[in-house]
OpenMM code with the backbone's topology and positions (N, CA, C; nanometers):
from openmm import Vec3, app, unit

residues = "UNK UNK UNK UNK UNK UNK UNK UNK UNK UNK UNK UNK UNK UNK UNK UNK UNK UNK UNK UNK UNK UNK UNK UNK UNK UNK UNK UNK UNK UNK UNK UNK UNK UNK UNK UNK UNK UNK UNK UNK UNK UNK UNK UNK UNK UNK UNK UNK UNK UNK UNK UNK UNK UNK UNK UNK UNK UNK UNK UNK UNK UNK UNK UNK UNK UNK UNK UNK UNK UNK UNK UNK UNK UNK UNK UNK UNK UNK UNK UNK UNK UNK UNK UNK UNK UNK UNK UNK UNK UNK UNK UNK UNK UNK UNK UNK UNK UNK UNK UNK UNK UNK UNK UNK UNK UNK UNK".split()
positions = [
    Vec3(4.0170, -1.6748, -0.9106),
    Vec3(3.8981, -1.7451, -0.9552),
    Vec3(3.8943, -1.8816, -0.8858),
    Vec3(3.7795, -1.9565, -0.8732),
    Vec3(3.7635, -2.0709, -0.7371),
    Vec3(3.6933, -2.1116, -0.8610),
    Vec3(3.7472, -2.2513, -0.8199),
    Vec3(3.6365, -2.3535, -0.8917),
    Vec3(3.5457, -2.4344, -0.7832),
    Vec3(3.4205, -2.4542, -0.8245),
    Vec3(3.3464, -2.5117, -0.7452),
    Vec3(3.2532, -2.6328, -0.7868),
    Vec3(3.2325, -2.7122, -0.7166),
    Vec3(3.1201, -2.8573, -0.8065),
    Vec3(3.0173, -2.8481, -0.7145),
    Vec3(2.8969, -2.8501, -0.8032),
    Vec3(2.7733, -2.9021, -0.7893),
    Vec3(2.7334, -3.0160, -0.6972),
    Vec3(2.6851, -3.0445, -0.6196),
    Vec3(2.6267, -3.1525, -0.5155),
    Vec3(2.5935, -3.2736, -0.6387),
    Vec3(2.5410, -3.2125, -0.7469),
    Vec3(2.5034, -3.3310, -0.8545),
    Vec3(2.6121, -3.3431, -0.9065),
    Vec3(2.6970, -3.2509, -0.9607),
    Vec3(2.8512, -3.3076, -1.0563),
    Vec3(2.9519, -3.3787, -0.9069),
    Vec3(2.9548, -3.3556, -0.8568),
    Vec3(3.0449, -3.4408, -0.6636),
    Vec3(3.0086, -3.5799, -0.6714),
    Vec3(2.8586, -3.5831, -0.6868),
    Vec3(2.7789, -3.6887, -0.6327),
    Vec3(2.8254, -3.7750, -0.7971),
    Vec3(2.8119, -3.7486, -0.8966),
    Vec3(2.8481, -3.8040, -1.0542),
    Vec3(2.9919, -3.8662, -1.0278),
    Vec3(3.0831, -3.7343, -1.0281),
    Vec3(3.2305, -3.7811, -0.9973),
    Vec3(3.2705, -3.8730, -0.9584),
    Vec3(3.1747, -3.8936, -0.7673),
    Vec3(3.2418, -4.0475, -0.6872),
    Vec3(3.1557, -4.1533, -0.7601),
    Vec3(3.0161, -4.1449, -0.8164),
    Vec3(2.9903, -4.2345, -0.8898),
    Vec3(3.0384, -4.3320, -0.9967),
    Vec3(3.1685, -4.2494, -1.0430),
    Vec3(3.2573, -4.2939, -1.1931),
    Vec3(3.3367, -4.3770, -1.0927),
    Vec3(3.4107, -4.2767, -0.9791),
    Vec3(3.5350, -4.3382, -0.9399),
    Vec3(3.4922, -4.4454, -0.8661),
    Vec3(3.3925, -4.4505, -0.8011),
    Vec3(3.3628, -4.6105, -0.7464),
    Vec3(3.2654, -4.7325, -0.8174),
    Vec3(3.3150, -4.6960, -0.9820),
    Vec3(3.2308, -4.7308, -1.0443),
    Vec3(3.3571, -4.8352, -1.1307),
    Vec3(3.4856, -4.7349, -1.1350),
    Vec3(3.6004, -4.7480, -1.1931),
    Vec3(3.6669, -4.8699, -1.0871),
    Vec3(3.6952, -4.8625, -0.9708),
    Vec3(3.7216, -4.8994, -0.8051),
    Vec3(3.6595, -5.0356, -0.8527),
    Vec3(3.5132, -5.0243, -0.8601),
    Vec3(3.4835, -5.1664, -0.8364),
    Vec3(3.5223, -5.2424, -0.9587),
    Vec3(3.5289, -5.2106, -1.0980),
    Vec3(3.5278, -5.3312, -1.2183),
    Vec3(3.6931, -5.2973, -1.2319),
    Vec3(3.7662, -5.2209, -1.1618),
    Vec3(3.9329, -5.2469, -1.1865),
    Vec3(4.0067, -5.2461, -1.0928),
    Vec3(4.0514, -5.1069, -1.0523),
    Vec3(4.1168, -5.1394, -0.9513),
    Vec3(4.1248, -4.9952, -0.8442),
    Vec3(4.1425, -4.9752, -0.7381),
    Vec3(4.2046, -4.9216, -0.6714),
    Vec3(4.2984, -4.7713, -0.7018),
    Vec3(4.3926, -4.7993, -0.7577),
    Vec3(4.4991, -4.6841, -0.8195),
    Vec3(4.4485, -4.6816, -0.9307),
    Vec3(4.3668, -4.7546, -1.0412),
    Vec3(4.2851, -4.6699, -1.1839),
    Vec3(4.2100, -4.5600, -1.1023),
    Vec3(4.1152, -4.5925, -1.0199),
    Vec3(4.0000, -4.5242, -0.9695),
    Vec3(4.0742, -4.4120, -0.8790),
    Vec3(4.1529, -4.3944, -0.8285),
    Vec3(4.2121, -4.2692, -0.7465),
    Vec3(4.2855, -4.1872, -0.9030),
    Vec3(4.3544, -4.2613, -1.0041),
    Vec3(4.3695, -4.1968, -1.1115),
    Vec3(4.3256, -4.1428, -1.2177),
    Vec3(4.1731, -4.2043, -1.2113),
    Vec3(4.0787, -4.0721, -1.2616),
    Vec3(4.0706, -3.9586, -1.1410),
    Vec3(3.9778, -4.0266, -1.0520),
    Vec3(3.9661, -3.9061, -0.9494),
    Vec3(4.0835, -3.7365, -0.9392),
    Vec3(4.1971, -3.7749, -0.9542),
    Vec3(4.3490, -3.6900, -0.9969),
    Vec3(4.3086, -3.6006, -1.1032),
    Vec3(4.2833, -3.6944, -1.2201),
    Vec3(4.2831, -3.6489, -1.3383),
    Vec3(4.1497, -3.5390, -1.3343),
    Vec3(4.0215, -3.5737, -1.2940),
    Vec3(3.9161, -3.4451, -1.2921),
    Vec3(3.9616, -3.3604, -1.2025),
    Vec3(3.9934, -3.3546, -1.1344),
    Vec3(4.0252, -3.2643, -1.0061),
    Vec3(4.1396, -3.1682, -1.0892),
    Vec3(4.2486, -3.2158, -1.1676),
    Vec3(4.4004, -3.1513, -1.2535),
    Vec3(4.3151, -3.0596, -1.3601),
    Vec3(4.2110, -3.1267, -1.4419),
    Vec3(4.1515, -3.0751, -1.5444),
    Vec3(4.0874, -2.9771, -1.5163),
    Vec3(3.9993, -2.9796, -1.3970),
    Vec3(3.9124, -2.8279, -1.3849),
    Vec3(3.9816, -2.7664, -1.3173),
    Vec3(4.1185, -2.7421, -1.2115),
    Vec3(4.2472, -2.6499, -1.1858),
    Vec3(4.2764, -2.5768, -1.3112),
    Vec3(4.2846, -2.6275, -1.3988),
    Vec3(4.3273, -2.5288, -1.5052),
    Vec3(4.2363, -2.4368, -1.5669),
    Vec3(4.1048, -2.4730, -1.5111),
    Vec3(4.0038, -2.3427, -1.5762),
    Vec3(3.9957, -2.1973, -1.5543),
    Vec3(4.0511, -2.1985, -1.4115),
    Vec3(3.9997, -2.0611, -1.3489),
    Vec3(4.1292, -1.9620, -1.4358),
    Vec3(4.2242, -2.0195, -1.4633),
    Vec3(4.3100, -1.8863, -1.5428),
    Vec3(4.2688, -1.8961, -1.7214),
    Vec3(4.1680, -2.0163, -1.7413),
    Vec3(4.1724, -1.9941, -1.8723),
    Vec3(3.9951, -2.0533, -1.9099),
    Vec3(3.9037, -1.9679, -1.8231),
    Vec3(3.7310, -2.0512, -1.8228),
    Vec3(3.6942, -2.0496, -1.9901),
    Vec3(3.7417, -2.0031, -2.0807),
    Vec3(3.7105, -2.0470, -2.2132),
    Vec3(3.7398, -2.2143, -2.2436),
    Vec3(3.8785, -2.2445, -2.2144),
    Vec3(3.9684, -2.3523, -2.2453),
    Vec3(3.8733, -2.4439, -2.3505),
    Vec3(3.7457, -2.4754, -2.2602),
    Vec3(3.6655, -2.5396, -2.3267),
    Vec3(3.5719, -2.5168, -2.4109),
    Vec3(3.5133, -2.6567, -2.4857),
    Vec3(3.4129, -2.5764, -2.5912),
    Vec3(3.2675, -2.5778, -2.5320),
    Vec3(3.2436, -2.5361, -2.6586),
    Vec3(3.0881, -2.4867, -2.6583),
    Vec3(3.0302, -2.5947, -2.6498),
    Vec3(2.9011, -2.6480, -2.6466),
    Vec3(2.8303, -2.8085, -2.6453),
    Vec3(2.7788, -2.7834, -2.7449),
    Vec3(2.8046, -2.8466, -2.8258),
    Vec3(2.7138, -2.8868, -2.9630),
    Vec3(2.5438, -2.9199, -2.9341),
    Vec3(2.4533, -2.8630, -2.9785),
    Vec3(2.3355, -2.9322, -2.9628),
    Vec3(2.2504, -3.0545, -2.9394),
    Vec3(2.3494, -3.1156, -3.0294),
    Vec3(2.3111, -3.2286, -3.0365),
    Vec3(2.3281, -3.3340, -2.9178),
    Vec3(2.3918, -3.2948, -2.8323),
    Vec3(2.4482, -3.3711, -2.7064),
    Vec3(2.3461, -3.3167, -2.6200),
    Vec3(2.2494, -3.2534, -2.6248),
    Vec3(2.0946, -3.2065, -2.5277),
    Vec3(2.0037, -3.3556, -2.5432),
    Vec3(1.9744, -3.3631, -2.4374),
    Vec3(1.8700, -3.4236, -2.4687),
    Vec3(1.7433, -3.3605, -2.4873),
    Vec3(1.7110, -3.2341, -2.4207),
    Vec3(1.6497, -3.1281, -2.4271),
    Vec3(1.7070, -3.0176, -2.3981),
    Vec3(1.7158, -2.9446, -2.5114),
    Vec3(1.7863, -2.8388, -2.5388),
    Vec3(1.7497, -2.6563, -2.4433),
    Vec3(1.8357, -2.6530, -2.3265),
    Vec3(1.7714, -2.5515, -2.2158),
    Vec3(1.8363, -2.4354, -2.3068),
    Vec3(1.7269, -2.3480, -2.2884),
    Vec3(1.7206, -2.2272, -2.3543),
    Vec3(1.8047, -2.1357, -2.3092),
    Vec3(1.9243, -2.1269, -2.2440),
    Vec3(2.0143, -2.0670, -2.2471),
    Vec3(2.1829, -2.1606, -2.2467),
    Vec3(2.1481, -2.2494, -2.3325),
    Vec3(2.2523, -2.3749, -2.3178),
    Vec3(2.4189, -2.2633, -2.3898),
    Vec3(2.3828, -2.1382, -2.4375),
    Vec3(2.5358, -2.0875, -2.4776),
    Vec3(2.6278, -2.0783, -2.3861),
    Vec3(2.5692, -2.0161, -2.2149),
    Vec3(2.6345, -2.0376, -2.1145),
    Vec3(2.7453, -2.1653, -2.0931),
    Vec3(2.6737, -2.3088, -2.1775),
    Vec3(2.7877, -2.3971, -2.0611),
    Vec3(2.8722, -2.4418, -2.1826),
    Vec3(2.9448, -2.5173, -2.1333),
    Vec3(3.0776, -2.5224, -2.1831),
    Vec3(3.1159, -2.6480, -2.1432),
    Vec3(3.2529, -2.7201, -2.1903),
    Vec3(3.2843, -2.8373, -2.1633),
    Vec3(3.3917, -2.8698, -2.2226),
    Vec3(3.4611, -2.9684, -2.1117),
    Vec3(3.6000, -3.0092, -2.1499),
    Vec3(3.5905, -3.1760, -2.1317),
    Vec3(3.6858, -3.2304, -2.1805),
    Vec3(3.6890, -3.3632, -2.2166),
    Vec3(3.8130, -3.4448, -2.0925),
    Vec3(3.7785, -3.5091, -2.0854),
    Vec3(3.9178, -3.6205, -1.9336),
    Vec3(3.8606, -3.7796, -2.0015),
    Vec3(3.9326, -3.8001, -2.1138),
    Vec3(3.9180, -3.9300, -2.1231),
    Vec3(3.7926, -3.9294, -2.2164),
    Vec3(3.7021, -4.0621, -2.1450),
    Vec3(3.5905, -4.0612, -2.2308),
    Vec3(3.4577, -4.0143, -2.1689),
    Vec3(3.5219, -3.8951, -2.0456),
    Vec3(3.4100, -3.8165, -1.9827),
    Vec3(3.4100, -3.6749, -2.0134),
    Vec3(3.2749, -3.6088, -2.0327),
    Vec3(3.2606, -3.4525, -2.0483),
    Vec3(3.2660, -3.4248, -1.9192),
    Vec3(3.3350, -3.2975, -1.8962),
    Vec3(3.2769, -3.1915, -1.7424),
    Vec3(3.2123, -3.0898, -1.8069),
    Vec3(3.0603, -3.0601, -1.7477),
    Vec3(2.9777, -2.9715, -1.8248),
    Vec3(2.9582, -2.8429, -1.6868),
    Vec3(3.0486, -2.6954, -1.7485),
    Vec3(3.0730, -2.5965, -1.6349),
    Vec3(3.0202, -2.4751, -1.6903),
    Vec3(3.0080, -2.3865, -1.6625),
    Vec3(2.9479, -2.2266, -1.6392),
    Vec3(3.0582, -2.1508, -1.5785),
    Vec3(3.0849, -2.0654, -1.6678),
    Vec3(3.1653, -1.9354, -1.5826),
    Vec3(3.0763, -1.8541, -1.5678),
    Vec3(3.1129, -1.7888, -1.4224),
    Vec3(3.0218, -1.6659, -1.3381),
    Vec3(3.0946, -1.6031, -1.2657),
    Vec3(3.1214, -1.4838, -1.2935),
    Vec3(3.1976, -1.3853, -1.2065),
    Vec3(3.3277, -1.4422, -1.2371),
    Vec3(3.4008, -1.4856, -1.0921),
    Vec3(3.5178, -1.4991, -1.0153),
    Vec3(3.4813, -1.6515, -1.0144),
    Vec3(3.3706, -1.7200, -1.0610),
    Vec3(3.3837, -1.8736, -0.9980),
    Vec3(3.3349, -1.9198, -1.1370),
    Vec3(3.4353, -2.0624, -1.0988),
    Vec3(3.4038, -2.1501, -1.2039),
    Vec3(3.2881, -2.2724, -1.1725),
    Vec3(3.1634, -2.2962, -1.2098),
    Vec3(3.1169, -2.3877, -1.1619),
    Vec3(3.0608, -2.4909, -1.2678),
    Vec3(3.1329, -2.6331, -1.1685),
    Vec3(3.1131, -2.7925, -1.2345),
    Vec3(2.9831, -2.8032, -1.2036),
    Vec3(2.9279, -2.8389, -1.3097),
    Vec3(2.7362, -2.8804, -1.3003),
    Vec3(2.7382, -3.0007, -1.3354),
    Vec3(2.8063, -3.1042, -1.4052),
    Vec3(2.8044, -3.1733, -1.4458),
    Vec3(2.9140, -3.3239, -1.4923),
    Vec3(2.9026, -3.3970, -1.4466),
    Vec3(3.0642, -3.5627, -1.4911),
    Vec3(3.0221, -3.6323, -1.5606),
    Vec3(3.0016, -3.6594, -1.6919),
    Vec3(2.9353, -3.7818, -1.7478),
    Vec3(2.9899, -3.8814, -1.8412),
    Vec3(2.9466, -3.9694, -1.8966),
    Vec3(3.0279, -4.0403, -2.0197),
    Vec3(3.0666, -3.9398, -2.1249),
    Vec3(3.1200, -3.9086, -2.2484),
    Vec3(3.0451, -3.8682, -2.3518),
    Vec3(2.9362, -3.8832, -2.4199),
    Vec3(2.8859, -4.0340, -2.4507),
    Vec3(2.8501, -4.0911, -2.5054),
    Vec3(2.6685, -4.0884, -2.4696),
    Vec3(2.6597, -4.0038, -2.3506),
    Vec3(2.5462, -3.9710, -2.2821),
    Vec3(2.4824, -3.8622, -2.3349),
    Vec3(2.3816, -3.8287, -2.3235),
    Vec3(2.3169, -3.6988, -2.3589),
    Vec3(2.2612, -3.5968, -2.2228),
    Vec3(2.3089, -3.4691, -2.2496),
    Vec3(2.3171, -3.4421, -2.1619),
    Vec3(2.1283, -3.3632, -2.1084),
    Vec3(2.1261, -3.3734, -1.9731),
    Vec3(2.0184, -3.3830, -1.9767),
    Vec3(1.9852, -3.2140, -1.8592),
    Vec3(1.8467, -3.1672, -1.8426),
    Vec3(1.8423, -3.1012, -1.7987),
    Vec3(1.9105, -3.0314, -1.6624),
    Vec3(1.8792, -3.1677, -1.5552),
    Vec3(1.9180, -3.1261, -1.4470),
    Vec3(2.1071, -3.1281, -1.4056),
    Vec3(2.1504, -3.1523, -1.5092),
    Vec3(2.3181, -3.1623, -1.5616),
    Vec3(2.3170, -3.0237, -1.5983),
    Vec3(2.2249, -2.8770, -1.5876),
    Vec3(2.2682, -2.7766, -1.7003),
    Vec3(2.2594, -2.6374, -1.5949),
    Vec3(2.1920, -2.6402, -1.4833),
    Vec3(2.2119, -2.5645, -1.3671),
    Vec3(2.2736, -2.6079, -1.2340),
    Vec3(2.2930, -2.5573, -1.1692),
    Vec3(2.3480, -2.5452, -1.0234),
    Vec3(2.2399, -2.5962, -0.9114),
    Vec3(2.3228, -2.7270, -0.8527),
    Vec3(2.2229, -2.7747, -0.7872),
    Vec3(2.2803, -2.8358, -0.6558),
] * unit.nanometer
topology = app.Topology()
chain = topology.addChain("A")
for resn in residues:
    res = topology.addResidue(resn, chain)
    for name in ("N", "CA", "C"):
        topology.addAtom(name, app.Element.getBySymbol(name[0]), res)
């Protein structure tokens, strides 16, 4: 099983880490970067691992939202889809965010 990220969850990711980079430091920001990259390695032998998304974390609720799923790194969700043989990252965000449409397909 291959895990794969989204052009929008890639583009989110370096957003945190040079987001992290600029208000700290250097080795924080390569040590998240580690840490998402360690966290979704472990999906492909176990794509349940994570939970279900509660509703309430939609900002608009896509009509097949049972598909995605999500795991926690800190005080960020990764919002993913299992399909077939591949695992795919759609999504890097705060928690504290709501998650929004174009965070819920493959893009």
């Amino acid at each position: 099983m291959k895990v794969m990220w989204s052009r929008h969850a890639h583009n989110q990711r370096m957003g945190i880490v040079r987001l992290i980079f600029r208000e700290q430091t250097r080795e924080i920001a390569s040590k998240w970067n580690r840490d998402f990259g360690n966290i979704t390695r472990l999906l492909p032998p176990f794509p349940e691992l994570g939970d279900r998304i509660p509703e309430e974390c939609f900002l608009t609720l896509p009509p097949d939202y049972e598909r995605l799923r999500q795991t926690i790194c800190g005080p960020y969700r990764i919002v993913y889809e299992h399909i077939a043989e591949e695992i795919h990252i759609l999504a890097i965000m705060n928690c504290a965010m709501l998650i929004h449409t174009c965070d819920t397909y493959w893009n």
